[in-house]
N, C-alpha and C positions, 0 to 999 in steps of 0.2 A: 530472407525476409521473415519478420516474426509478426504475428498480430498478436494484442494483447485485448481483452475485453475485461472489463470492470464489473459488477455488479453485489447489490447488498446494499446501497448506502438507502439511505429514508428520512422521515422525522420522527427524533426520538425525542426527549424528555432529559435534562440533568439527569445525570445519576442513573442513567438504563445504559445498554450493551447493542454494539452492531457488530454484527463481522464482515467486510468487506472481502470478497474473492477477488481473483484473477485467472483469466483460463489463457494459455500460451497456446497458441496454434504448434508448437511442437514443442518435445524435448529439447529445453537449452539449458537446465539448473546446473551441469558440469562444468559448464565454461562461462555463464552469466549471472550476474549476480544481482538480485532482484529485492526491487524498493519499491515504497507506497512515497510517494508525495503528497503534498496538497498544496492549495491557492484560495484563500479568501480573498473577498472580494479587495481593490484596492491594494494589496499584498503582493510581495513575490511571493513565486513558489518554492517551500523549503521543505525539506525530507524529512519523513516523520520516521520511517526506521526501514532498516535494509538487512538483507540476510545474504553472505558470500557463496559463492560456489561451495566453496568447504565448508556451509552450514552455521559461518559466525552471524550473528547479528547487533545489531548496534542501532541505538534511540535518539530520539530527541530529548535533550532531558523536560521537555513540556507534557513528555507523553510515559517516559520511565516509569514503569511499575504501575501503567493502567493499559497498555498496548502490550500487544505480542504478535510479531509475524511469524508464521510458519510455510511451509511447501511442502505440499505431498509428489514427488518425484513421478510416482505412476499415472496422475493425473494430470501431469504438468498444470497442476494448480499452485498459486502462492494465497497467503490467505494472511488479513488483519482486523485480530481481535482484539474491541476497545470496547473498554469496561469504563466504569465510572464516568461516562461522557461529559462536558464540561459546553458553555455557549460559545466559547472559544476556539473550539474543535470544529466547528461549523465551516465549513469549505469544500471544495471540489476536490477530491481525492483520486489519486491518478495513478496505475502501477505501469512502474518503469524497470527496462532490461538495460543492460550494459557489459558489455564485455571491455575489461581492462587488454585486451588479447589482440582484438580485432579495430578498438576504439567505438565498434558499432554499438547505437544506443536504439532504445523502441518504446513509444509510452502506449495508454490507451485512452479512450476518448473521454475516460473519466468519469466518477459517479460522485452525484450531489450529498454529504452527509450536512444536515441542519439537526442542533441541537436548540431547543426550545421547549418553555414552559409555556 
């Protein structure tokens, strides 16, 4: 079993910066490969960018070249930093585990980012 915890999201303003965390109840970044989602409201939910076991990562092109995920391995932390924020950005954001290995999946209970003038 993995817990995942969310935090960092808030209200911010067009055009400002949040970083969203992630803290994994244990080391799984070797075998799991770890993503942020989100859901606005009325919306599914679809994946804003994900980073592999072997450290590839891969965007939405909605978010390309204003988001960056990263992972610090010793902290089993994953992290998502979004620059130029946009009111479109505005949703529940949610980090999510997966093992292509195991099939097993793990989200967390999600953190509110609203973007507003």
């Amino acid at each position: 079993q993995v817990q995942l915890v969310e935090s960092g999201g808030g209200l911010v303003q067009p055009g400002e910066s949040l970083r969203l965390s992630c803290a994994a109840s244990r080391n799984i970044f070797s075998i799991y490969a770890m993503g942020w989602y989100r859901q606005a409201p009325g919306k599914q939910r679809e994946l804003v960018a994900a980073i592999s076991s072997g450290g590839s990562t891969n965007y939405a092109d909605s978010v390309k070249g204003r988001f960056t995920i990263s992972r610090d391995n010793a902290k089993n932390m994953v992290y998502l930093r979004m620059d130029s924020l946009k009111p479109e950005d505005t949703a529940v954001y949610y980090c999510n585990a997966h093992s292509s290995i195991t099939g097993n999946m793990y989200w967390g209970q999600g953190t509110q980012v609203t973007v507003s003038s």
